[in-house]
N, C-alpha and C positions, 0 to 999 in steps of 0.2 A: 399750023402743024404743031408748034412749040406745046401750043395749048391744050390740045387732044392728047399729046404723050403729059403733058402733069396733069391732065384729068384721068388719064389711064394709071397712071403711077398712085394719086389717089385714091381711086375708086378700090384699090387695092388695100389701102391701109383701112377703108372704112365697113369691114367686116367684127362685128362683134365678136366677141369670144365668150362663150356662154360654158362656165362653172358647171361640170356633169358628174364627177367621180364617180361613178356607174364602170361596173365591168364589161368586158369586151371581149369577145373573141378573134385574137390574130389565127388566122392559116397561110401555113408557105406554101406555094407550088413547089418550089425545086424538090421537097422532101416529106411531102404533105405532112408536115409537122404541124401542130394546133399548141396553141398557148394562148393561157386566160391571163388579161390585164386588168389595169383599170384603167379608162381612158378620164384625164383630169380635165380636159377643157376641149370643144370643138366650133368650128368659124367654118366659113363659106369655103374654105381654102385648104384648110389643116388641123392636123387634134394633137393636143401633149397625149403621148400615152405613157403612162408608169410598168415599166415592166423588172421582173427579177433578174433577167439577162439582158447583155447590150445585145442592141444590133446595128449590122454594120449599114454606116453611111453607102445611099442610094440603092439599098439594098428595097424589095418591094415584096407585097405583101395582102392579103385580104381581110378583110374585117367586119365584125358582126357586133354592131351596139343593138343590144334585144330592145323592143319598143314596152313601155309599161303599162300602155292600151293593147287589146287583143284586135281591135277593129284595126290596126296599122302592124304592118310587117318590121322587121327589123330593117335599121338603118344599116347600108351593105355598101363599102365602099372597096375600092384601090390604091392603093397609097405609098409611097418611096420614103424613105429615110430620108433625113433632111441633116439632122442632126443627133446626134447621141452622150446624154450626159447621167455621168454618176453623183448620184445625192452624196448627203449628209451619210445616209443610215443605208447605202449600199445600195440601194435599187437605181435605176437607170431612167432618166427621164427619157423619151424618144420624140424627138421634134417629125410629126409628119406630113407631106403634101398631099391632099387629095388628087391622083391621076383621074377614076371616075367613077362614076354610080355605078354598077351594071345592072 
């Protein structure tokens, strides 16, 4: 049993995070409000997103990374606030969880 929770605890740190600064489209349900980011990095699990506003922790949300091939759709996910930090130069890094595809 020991061994199964550190291979689940691992398997978890062993997602890449792949360098994208690529724009993004966030949409809120509670407000249908839409704002354009740039998403800096995305993993198996979560994406830094760069945004001009914070947003607030556990707060959730929809997302639209446009594909750069016409033959694949955009990448569409669900995702929660994780974390919320303010840069250097004012913009807002946003730590997020992937909840799901739809």
């Amino acid at each position: 049993m020991i061994n199964s929770t550190i291979r689940d605890y691992s398997e978890k740190r062993d997602f890449i995070r792949m360098k994208v600064d690529t724009t993004i489209r966030l949409t809120f349900d509670d407000s249908e409000k839409t704002m354009t980011a740039v998403c800096k990095d995305l993993s198996g699990t979560g994406m830094l997103i760069e945004t001009s506003d914070a947003l607030a922790e556990n707060s959730e949300f929809h997302t639209s990374l446009p594909s750069s091939n016409p033959a694949f759709p955009a990448f569409e996910t669900k995702v929660k606030v994780i974390r919320c930090a303010e840069s250097e130069d004012g913009r807002f890094l946003i730590g997020t969880e992937i909840l799901n595809m739809p």
